[in-house]
Structures are given as structure tokens and as C-alpha cells.
C-alpha atoms as one frame of an Amber mdcrd trajectory, in Angstrom:
protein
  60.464 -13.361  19.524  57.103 -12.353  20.594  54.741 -15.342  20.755  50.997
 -14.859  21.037  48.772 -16.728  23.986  46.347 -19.534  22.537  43.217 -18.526
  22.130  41.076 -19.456  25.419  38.282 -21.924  24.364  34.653 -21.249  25.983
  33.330 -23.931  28.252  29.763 -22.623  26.362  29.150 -23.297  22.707  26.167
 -21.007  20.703  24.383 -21.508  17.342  21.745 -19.213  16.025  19.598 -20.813
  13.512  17.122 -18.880  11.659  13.209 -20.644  12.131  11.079 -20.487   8.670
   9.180 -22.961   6.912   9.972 -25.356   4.899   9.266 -25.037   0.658   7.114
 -27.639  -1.583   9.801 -30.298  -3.416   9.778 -29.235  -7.436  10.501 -32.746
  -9.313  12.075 -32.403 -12.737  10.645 -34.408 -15.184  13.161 -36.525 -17.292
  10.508 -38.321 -20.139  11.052 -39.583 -23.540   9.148 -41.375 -26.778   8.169
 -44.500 -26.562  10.475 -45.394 -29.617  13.390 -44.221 -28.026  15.782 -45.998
 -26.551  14.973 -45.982 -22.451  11.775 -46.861 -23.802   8.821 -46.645 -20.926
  12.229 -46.912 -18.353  12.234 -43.225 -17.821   8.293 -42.831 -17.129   8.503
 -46.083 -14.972  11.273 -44.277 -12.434   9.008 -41.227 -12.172   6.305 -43.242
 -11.280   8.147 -45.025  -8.788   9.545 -41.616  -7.422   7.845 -40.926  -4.161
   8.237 -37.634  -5.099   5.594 -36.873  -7.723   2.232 -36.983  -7.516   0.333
 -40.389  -8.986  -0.874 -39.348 -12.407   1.010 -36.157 -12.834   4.494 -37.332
 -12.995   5.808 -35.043 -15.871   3.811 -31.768 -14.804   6.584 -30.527 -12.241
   4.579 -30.705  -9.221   5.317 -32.803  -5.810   4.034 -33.559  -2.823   6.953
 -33.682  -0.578   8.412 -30.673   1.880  12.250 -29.873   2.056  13.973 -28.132
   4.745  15.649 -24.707   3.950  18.901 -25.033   2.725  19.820 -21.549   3.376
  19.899 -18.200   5.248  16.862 -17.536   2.595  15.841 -14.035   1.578  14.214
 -11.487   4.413  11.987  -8.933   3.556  10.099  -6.160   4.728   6.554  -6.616
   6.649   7.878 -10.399   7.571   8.633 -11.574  10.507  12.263 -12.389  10.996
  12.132 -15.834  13.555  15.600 -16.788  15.223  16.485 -19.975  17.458  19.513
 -19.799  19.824  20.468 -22.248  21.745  23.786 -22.511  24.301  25.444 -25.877
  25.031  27.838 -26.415  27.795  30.621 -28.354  26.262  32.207 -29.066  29.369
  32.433 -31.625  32.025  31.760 -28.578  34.707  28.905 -26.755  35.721  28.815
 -23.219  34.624  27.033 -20.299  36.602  24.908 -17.029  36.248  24.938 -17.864
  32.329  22.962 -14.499  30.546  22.519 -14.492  27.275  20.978 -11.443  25.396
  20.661 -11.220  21.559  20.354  -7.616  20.104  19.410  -6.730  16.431  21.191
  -3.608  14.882  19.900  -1.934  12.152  21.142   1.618  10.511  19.240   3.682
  12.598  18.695   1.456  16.019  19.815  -1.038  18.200  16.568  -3.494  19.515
  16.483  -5.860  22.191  15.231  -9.186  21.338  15.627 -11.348  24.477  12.540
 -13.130  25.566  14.241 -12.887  29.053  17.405 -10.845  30.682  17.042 -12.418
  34.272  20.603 -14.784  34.653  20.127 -18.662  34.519  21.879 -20.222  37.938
  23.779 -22.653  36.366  24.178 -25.191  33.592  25.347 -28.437  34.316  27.434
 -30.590  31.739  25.680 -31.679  28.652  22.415 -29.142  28.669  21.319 -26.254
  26.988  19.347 -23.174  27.347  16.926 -22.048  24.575  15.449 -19.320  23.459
  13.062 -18.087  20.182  13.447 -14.983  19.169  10.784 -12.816  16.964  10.650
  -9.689  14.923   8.941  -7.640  12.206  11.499  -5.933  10.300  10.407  -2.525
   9.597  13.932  -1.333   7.766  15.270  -2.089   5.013  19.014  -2.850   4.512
  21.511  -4.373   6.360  20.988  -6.082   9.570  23.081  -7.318  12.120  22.139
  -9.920  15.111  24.204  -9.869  18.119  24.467 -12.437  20.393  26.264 -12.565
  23.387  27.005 -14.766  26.233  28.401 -14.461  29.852  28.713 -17.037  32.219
  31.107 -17.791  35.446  33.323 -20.784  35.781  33.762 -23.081  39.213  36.669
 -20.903  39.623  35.019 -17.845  39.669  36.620 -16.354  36.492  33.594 -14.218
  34.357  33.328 -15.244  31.149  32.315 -13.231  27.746  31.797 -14.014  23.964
  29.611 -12.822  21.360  28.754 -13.661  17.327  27.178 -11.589  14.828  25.018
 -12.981  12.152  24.464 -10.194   9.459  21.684 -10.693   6.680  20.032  -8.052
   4.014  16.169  -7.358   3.908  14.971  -6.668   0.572  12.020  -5.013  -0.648
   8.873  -6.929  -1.255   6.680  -4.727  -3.088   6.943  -1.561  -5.093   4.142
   0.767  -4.410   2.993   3.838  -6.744  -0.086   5.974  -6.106  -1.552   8.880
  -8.123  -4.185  11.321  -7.100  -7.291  12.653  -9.064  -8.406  15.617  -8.167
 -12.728  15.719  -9.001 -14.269  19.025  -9.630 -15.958  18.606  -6.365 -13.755
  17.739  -2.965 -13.419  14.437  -3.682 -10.381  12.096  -4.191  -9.660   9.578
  -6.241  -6.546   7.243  -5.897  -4.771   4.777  -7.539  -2.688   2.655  -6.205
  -0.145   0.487  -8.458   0.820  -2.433  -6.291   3.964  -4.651  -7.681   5.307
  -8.137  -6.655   8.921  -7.854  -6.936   9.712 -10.865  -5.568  10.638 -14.111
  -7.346   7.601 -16.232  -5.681   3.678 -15.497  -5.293   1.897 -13.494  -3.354
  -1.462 -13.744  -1.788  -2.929 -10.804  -1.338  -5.174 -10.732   1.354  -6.129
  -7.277   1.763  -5.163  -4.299   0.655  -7.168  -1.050   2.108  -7.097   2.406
   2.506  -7.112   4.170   5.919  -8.310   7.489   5.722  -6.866  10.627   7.630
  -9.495  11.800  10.149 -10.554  14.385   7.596 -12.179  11.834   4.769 -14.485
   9.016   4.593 -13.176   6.451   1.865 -14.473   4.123  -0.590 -13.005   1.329
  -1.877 -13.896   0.967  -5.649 -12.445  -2.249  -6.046 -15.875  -4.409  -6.493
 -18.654  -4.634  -8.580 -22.684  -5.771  -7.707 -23.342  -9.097  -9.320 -26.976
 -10.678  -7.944 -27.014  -8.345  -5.233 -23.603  -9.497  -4.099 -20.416  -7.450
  -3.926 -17.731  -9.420  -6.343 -14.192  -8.352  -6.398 -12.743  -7.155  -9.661
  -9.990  -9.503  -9.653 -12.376 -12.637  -9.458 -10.951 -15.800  -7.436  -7.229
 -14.418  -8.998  -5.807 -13.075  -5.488  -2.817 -14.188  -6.463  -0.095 -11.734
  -7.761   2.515 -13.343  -9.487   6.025 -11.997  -9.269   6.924  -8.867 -11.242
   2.831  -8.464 -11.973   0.741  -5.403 -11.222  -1.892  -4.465 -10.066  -4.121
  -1.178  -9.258  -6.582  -0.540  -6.559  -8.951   2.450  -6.733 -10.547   4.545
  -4.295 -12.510   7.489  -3.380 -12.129   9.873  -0.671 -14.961  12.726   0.544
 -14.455  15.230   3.080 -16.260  14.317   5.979 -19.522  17.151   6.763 -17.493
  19.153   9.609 -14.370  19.213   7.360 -16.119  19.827   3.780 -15.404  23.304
   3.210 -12.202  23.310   4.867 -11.019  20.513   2.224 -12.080  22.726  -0.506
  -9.737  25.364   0.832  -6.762  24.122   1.846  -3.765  25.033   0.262  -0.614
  23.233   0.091  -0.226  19.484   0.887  -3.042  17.893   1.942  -2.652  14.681
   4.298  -4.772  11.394   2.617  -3.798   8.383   4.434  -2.033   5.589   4.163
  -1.905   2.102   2.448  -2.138  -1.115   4.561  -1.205  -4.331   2.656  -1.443
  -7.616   3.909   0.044 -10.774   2.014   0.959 -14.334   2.663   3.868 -15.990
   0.721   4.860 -19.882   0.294   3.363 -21.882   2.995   1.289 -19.445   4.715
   3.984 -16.701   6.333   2.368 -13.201   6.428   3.888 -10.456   5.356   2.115
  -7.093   6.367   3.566  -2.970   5.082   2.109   0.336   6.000   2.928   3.026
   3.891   4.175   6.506   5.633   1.116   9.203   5.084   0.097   9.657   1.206
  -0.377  13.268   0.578  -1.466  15.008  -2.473  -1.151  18.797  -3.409  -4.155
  20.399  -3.428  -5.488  22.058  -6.397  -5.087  25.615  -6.546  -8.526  27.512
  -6.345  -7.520  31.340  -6.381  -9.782  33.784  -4.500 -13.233  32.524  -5.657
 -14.057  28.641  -6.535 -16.701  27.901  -8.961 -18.205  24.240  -9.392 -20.992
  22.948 -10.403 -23.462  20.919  -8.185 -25.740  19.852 -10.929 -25.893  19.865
 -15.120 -27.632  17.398 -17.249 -25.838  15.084 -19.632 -27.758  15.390 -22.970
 -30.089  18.654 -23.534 -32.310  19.228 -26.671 -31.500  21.522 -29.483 -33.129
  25.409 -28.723 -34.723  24.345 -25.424 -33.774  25.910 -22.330 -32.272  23.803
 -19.772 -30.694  24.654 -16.256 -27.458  23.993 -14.338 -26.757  24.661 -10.652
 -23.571  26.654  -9.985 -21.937  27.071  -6.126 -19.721  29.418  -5.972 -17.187
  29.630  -2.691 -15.497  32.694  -1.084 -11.109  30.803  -0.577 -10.048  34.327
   0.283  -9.305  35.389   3.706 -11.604  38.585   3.341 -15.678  39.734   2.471
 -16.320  39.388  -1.066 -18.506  41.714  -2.777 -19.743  40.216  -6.057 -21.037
  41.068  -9.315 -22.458  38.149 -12.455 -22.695  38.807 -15.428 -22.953  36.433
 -18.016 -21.636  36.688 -21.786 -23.016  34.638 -24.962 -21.008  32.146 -27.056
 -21.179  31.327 -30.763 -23.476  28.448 -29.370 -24.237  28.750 -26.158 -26.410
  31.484 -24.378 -27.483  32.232 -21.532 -30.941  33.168 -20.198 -31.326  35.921
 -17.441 -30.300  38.906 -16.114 -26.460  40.018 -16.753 -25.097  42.258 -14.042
 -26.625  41.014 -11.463 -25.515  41.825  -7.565 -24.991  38.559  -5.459 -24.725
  40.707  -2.515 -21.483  40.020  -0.004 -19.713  36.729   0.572 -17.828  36.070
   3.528 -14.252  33.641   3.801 -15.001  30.147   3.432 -18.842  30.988   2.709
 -20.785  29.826  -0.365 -24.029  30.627  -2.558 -25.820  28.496  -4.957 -27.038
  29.367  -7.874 -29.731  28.133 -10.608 -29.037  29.056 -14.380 -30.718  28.872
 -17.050 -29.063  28.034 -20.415 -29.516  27.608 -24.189 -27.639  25.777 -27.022
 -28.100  26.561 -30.800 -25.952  24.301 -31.853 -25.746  20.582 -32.134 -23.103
  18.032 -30.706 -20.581  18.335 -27.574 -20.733  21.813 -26.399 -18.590  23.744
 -23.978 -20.292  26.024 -20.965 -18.635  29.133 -21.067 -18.783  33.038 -20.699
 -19.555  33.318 -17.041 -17.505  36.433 -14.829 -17.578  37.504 -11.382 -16.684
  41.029 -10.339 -15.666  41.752  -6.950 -17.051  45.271  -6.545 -14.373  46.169
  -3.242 -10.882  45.516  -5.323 -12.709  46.081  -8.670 -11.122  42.443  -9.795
 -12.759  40.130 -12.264 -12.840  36.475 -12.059 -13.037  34.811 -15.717 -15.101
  31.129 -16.212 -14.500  29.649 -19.639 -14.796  25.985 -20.373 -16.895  25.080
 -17.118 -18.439  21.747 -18.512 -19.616  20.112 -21.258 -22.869  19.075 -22.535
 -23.926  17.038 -25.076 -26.909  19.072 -27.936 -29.137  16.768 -29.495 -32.103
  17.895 -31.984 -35.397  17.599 -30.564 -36.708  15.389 -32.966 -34.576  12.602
 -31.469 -36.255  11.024 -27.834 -33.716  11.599 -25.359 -33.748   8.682 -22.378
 -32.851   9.127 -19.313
């Protein structure tokens, strides 16, 4: 009969304890009607309570700290805090004791010793300490590894580890959307979500731009000359709450045509959020590189660089077309200009623009006039490129609104 050896006890004992901070005591209120039974006996005990706060008793709040009771929840952006401390158990003293501590996630293995130089020796009844710190940047499954080697008085090597799994969750949900403008500019919206099951202070949420755009953060109004946040003093989000963040990207001058042009995905940035939870740990995410597709221009881009709002019934008023050459060859082009039921336009039809180079642009002034009231649509405008005999239709360019001239327009 095959008997198997006892299992060798270490003269070294290890415990990993995870560092956080404690959480504010919740008292449950226990209360009743003076006509009951208990009488004032109930209220009297929760005054007593050291627990509650003097004049709030029944309103759930305290104003005592408890220690974690357990592991607790990890999650991304936070910074995952470990103590480990080895004992020596024995009555001997115990040499060259190393211990490392190693954190594996799914895709790497990271060291996390403050030191990997060997202590000399540990005598009887002492310890050696360390603090470990990390920001998690994965989610999933982690696993801490800590191991120990040491040498006995008899010169026998020693080796032992532990593992301490735990799972970091997801903090936030993040959604953005892009808005493309008629111009080069960018609008996005960012839908930030707390899906935790505690607040959130958010202290800053921002946009950093690629090195192609200058951004604006559209998340403040002007009050008495002062910038004001649109979410007032509320900077808290509480949990499964949303809450969108706005802002505006132009190309920068030495990229502006270039951003017109580009086809395909176009890089944007990406999203740094900042956040403190419970007692003040911060919590901080980056989001990989937003990028948007870019809208689809064809061979020749028309916009328009200026257009009044309002224009009176009959009178002629003028809008400022630019018109851009996306194509990778010279453009020679034709404009000619066709009436509407309501809409007509004032000039010359069929007239040469001359040649337009790639990535080269001409402004033009127009002059227009409306014969009908209310919202009307600019269209009827076509560009001929005389070399590939092609024609470039413009319907529905803008919208302005007719008003009869006996009613004083403001500005």
C-alpha cells in the first residue's frame, strides 16, 4: 500500500490583503407612533446610537466608517492596491528570503514588486512588507501571484506560491456619435453612463484632439461674463444615469483642405474621463482613438460660406458658394444655373469658371430671388466639367426663410 509523504510545512507564512478605503456606516431606522406600543422607546435607542447623526436619526445617514468586509468590486481606470506581508513562523532564522508578486491578466504577465534584490535573513518572529500598486487597464479576470523563496539553517532552498484571482468590471459605458456640418467641422456626442451601483464624481471629462483638429468643448454656457457648466453644481452621476457631452472639432489651417478631402476613416481623438468614487479613490479611462467615416464628397464639393437667414419677398439677395476640386485631376468647369417654381436666380447661365486644380477651390458670389413666401429650398445649380463632359447636379443646397416686405425684418 502506497502511502503519501506529509505535506512539508513552510518555516514562512504569507497573506495578501487587498488596501482600499473604508465605506460611510448606513444606520437603519427602526421608528414607530407615539401611540404604539414601544412608545418613544424606539426613537430613544436611535438617539442613543452613536451611530446616527444628532437630529437626523431616522433619515439613514451616519457618521461612522466601517472597514471592508470583502474582496470588494475592481474596476477599470482604478487603482488596484495590495499589502503582502511574510512572517517567519519559526524559532530559526531564515536566509536570502525573495519574494516577487506578479499579476496575470489574459494578454500579459506584469511585475509588481517594489523590490527583487533578496532580504539576508529573517530572524524568528518578523516580517517583511511590501505595498503593491496598479492601474488595471483590462478587463476580466485577474490573477495575483505571489511567491516566496527562502533558505533554511540547513541549507535546503525553499519555494511556495498563492494565487489570489479577482474580476474587474466595467465602470462606465461610453457611446459617441458624430455630426458631420456642411463645412469641415465635427460635432460629437458623447453618452457617458454610470453602471455601477454607487456615485460617481465626475471630475472631468475632455476631449483630446488628433493633431489634425482644434476642439471645443460645448459643455458651458456665459452667465455674467462667467463660463457656467450645463450641469450646474450636479457633478454627480448617479448609478445607471446618463449623461452627454458635446463638442466641436475644426481642422486646424495647414490641415483644412485636407480634412475636407479625406476619404475613408478619419482619426478624431479620444475621450479622457476622470472620476472619484466613495471616499475620494480616482478612477481615470482613456478611450482607444474615436474615428468617424468621412462623408463622401464625389469629384467636386459644393458648400456654402455665407446665406442669410430671412430674405424679403421679390428682393434680390446674395449667397456665397465655394466650390472644391476632391478629384485627383484639373477640373475644367462650366455654371449654369436653372430657375425653380420659386426661386431664381440672377446672372449669367453658362458661365466658364476657368480650370480647377486637385484640392483647389473658388468662391463664388450669387445673386438670388424668391417669389414666393415661407421656407424655401436653394436649388437648380450644375457644374459641367468641360474635359470628361460630366455634370455635377445641386438640388436642395439650403434653405431660406421668404418674408413679405411689408413685414421689418431684424437682424
Amino acid at each position: 500500500m502506497e502511502v503519501n509523504p506529509p505535506k512539508q510545512e513552510h518555516l514562512l507564512a504569507l497573506k495578501v490583503m487587498r488596501l482600499t478605503k473604508p465605506t460611510l456606516f448606513t444606520n437603519i431606522p427602526v421608528t414607530c407612533e407615539e401611540k404604539d406600543l414601544p412608545g418613544d422607546l424606539f426613537n430613544q435607542l436611535m438617539r442613543d446610537d452613536p451611530s446616527t447623526v444628532n437630529g437626523a436619526e431616522v433619515l439613514m445617514l451616519g457618521e461612522m466608517l466601517t472597514l471592508p468586509q470583502n474582496f470588494g468590486n475592481i474596476f477599470l481606470g482604478e487603482t488596484f492596491s495590495s499589502y503582502i506581508s511574510v512572517h517567519n513562523d519559526s524559532n530559526q532564522v531564515v536566509k536570502d528570503i525573495l519574494v516577487k508578486a506578479d499579476l496575470q491578466t489574459s494578454s500579459q504577465r506584469l511585475n509588481l514588486s517594489a523590490s527583487n534584490a533578496a532580504v539576508a535573513e529573517l530572524k524568528p518572529d518578523c516580517c517583511i512588507d511590501d505595498v503593491i500598486h496598479h492601474e488595471v487597464k483590462e478587463i476580466g479576470t485577474h490573477i495575483l501571484v505571489c511567491a516566496v523563496s527562502y533558505t533554511t539553517q540547513a541549507g535546503e532552498k525553499m519555494y511556495f506560491r498563492k494565487f489570489f484571482k479577482f474580476q474587474v468590471l466595467k465602470p462606465l459605458d461610453v457611446k459617441t456619435k458624430f455630426y458631420n456640418a456642411e463645412t469641415d467641422e465635427v460635432f460629437l456626442e458623447a453618452q457617458i453612463q454610470n453602471i455601477t451601483t454607487s456615485p460617481m464624481f465626475m471630475e472631468k471629462v475632455s476631449l483630446e484632439p488628433s493633431i489634425m483638429y482644434n476642439v471645443t468643448e460645448l459643455n458651458s454656457v456665459s452667465q455674467a461674463g462667467e463660463c457656467v457648466s450645463t450641469f450646474r453644481s450636479r457633478a454627480y452621476l448617479q448609478p445607471m444615469d446618463t449623461r452627454q457631452y458635446l463638442y466641436c472639432l475644426k481642422p486646424k489651417k495647414e490641415f483644412a483642405e485636407k480634412a475636407g478631402i479625406i476619404k475613408g476613416v478619419t482619426v478624431i481623438g479620444k475621450l479622457d474621463i476622470v472620476w472619484k468614487t466613495n471616499l475620494g479613490e480616482r478612477g481615470r479611462l482613456q478611450t482607444s482613438q474615436l474615428q468617424r467615416m468621412a462623408p463622401g464628397y464625389g469629384d467636386v464639393r459644393l458648400s456654402l460660406e455665407a446665406i442669410p437667414d430671412t430674405v424679403n419677398l421679390e428682393e434680390p439677395f446674395h449667397i456665397t458658394c465655394k466650390i472644391t476640386n476632391c478629384s485627383e485631376r484639373t477640373m475644367d468647369l462650366v455654371l449654369e444655373m436653372c430657375n425653380t417654381n420659386s426661386i431664381h436666380w440672377c446672372g449669367i447661365s453658362g458661365r466658364q469658371l476657368g480650370k480647377l486644380h486637385p484640392s483647389s477651390s473658388l468662391c463664388l458670389a450669387l445673386t438670388l430671388l424668391s417669389s414666393v413666401q415661407g421656407l424655401q429650398s436653394i436649388s437648380g445649380l450644375r457644374l459641367t466639367d468641360t474635359f470628361l463632359k460630366r455634370t455635377y447636379e445641386y438640388d436642395d443646397i439650403a434653405q431660406v426663410c421668404v418674408v413679405s416686405s411689408a413685414i421689418k425684418v431684424e437682424s
